[in-house]
C-alpha positions in Angstrom: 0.0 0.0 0.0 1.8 3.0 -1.2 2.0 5.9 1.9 1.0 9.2 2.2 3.6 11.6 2.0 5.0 13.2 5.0 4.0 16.6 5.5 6.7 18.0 4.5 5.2 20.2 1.6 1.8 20.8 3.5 3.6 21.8 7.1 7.0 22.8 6.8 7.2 24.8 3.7 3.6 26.2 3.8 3.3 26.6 7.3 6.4 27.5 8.7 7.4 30.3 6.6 3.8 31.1 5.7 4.0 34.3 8.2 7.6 35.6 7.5 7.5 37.3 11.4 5.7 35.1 13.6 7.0 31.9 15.8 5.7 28.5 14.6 5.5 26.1 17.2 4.9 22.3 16.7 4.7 19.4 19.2 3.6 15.7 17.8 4.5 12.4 18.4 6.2 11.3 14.7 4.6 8.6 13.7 6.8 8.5 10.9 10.7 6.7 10.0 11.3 10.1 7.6 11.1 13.4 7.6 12.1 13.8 4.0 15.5 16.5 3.0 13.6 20.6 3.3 14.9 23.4 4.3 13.1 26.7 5.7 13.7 30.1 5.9 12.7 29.9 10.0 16.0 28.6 12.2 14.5 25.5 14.1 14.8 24.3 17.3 14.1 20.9 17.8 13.8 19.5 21.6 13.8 15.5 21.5 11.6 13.1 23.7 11.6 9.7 24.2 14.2 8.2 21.8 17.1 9.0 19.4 16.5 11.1 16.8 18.9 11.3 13.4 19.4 14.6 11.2 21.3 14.2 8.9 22.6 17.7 6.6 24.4 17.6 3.1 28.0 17.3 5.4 26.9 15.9 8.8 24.7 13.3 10.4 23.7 14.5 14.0 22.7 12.4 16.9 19.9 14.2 19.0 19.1 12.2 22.5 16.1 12.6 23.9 16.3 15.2 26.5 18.7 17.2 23.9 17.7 20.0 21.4 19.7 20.7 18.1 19.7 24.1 16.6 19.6 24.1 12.8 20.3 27.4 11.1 18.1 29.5 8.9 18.5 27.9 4.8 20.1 24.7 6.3 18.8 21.6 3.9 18.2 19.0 6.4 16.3 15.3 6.9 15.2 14.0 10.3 14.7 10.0 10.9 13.3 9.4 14.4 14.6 6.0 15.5 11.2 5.1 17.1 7.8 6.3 15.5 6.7 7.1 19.3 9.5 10.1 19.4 7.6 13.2 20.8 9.2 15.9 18.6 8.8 19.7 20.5 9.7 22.5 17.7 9.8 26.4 17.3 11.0 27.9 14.1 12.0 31.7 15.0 12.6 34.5 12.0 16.2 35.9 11.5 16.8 39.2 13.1 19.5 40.9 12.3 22.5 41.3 14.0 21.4 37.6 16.1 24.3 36.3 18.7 27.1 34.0 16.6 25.1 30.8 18.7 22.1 30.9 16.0 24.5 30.6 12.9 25.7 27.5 13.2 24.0 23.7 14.0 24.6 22.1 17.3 23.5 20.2 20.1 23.1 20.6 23.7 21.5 19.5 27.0 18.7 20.6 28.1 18.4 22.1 31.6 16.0 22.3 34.0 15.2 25.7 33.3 14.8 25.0 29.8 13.1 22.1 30.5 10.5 23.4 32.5 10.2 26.5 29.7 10.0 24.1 26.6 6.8 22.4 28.6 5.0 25.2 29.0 4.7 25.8 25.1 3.0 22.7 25.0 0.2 24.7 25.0 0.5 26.3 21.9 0.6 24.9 18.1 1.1 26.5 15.0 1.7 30.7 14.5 2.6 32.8 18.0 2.0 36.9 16.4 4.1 39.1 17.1 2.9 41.5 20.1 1.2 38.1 21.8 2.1 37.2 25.6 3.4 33.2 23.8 5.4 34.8 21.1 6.9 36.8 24.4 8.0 33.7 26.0 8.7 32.3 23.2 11.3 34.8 22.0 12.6 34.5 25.6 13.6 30.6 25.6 15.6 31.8 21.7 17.2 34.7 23.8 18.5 32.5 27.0 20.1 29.7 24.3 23.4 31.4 24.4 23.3 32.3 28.0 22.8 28.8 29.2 24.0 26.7 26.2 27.9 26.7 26.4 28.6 23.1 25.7 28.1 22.1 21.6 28.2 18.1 22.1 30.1 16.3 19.5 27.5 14.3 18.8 27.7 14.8 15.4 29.8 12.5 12.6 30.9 13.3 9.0 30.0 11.6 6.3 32.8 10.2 4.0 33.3 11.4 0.5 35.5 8.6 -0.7 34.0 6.0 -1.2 37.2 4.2 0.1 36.5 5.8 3.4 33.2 4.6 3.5 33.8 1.1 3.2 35.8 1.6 6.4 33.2 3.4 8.1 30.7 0.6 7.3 33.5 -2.1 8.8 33.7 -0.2 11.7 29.5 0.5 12.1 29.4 -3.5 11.9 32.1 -4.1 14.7 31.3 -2.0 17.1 31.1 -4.9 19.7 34.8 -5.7 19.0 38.0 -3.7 19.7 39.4 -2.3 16.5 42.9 -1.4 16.2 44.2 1.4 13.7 46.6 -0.9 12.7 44.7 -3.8 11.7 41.9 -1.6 9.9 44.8 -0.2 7.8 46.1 -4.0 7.0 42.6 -5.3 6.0 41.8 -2.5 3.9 45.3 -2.4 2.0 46.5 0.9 3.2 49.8 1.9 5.2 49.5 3.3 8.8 50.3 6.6 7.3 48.6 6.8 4.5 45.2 5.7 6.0 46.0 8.6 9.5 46.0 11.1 6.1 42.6 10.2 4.5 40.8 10.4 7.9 42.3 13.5 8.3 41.7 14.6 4.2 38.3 13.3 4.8 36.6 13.9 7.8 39.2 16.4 9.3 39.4 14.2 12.3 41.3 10.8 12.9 40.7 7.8 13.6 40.3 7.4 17.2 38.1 10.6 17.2 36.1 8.6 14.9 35.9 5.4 16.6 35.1 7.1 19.8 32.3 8.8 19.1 30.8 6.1 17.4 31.3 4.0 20.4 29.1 6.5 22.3 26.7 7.5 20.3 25.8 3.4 19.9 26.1 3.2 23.8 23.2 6.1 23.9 21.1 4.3 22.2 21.5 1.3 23.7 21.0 3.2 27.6 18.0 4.5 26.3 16.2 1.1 25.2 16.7 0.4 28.9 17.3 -3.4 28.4 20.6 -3.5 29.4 23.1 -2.5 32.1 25.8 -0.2 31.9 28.6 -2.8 32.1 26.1 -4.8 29.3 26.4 -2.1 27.4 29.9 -1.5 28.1 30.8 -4.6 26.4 28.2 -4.0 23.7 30.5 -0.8 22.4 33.8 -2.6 22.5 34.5 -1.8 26.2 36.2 -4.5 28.3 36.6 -1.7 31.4 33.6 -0.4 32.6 35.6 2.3 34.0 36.9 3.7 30.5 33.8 3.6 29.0 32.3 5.4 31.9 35.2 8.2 31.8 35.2 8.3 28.0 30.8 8.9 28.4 31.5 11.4 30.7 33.9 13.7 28.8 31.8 13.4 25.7 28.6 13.8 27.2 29.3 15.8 30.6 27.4 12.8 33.0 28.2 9.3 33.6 26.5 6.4 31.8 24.6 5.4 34.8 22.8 9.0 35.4 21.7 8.9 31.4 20.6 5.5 32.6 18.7 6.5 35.1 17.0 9.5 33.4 18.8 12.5 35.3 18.6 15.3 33.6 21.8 16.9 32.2 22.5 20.2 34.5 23.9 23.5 33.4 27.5 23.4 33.4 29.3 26.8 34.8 31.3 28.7 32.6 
């Protein structure tokens, strides 16, 4: 049975820009695998609930966890693929001012704090166009002005996507042994290259080496496995490649700013002091 297509036409093109000035808020569970490549003139931020989400631009694919938002820049072409169809997606698309803080010009991800918490629920009372001069566009406006007063830390949860098609064979050996420990060296022997000469294309190709690579691969699986809740940190440990629980945990913590077993556990991420 062939589907309906998503809304992208009907909702984000129509709808979001439709009112060059107002704020367009949107909260739905998904209900879909694919939210289809668009881009608006509106920069979006999109707050996560429930699962991983997967946005992918034309030189990036992001990881958003739930209880992270990403900021995608005005213009920015961009497809979202929500791991789980039950993903409760919270958005507000704001107009470009002028003169707008450096935060708003590029994509990134970060925790979201209690305060911003607590301020993203509130708009779940609102849907579609906030007018300018309204007490919602008001607050609204106010969560977009506080970003870059409480949003210091841009997670690397974000991984390039390889050019050469060389490199991407590599990237697909390593996707498919994540559960194993992979050595630079014996990566560079399967796939024909020297030491050297393989360090280079990394760095040619994704301007970051190997073991940047690796690593947060390693994590971004491990979030996704915390947050199916079926297995135990030193499960998942071990599930990533990890034979230390201790590593993994220290390697979590400097990539995501809390230990495995808090994300675990659902704590929320707090603001972290300048």
């Amino acid at each position: 049975m062939e589907q309906e297509p998503f809304k992208v036409d009907k909702y984000y093109i129509k709808k979001v820009d439709a009112d060059k000035k107002s704020i367009y808020c949107h909260h739905d569970i998904m209900g879909e695998l694919l939210v289809p490549t668009h881009k608006h003139d509106k920069a979006q931020m999109l707050y996560a609930e429930g699962d991983v989400v997967f946005v992918t631009t034309e030189t990036k694919s992001y990881f958003l966890p739930a209880r992270h938002f990403i900021w995608i820049p005005s213009g920015v072409e961009h497809s979202i693929h929500p791991k789980s169809e039950q993903v409760m997606m919270r958005n507000l698309y704001f107009p470009v001012e002028k003169d707008e803080d450096e935060f708003y010009k590029s994509e990134g991800i970060y925790p979201v704090n209690n305060l911003l918490l607590q301020m993203m629920m509130f708009t779940n009372q609102w849907n579609g166009d906030l007018k300018k001069g309204s007490p919602s566009f008001v607050i609204a406006k106010a969560i977009k002005a506080i970003l870059p007063q409480i949003c210091h830390t841009n997670l690397p949860l974000e991984l390039p996507q390889a050019k050469d098609a060389r490199l991407g064979k590599i990237l697909r050996y390593i996707e498919n042994n994540l559960g194993e420990t992979i050595l630079f060296a014996d990566v560079a022997h399967e796939f024909g290259y020297s030491e050297r000469s393989l360090y280079r294309l990394f760095q040619k190709d994704l301007k970051m080496s190997f073991i940047q690579y690796y690593t947060i691969r390693r994590i971004l699986k491990a979030i996704e496995l915390l947050l199916e809740r079926k297995l135990s940190v030193k499960e998942v440990a071990l599930e990533v490649g990890y034979n230390s629980v201790p590593t993994f945990s220290n390697t979590f913590f400097k990539i995501l700013g809390q230990r495995p077993s808090d994300y675990l556990n659902g704590e929320e991420i707090l603001e972290r002091s300048k």
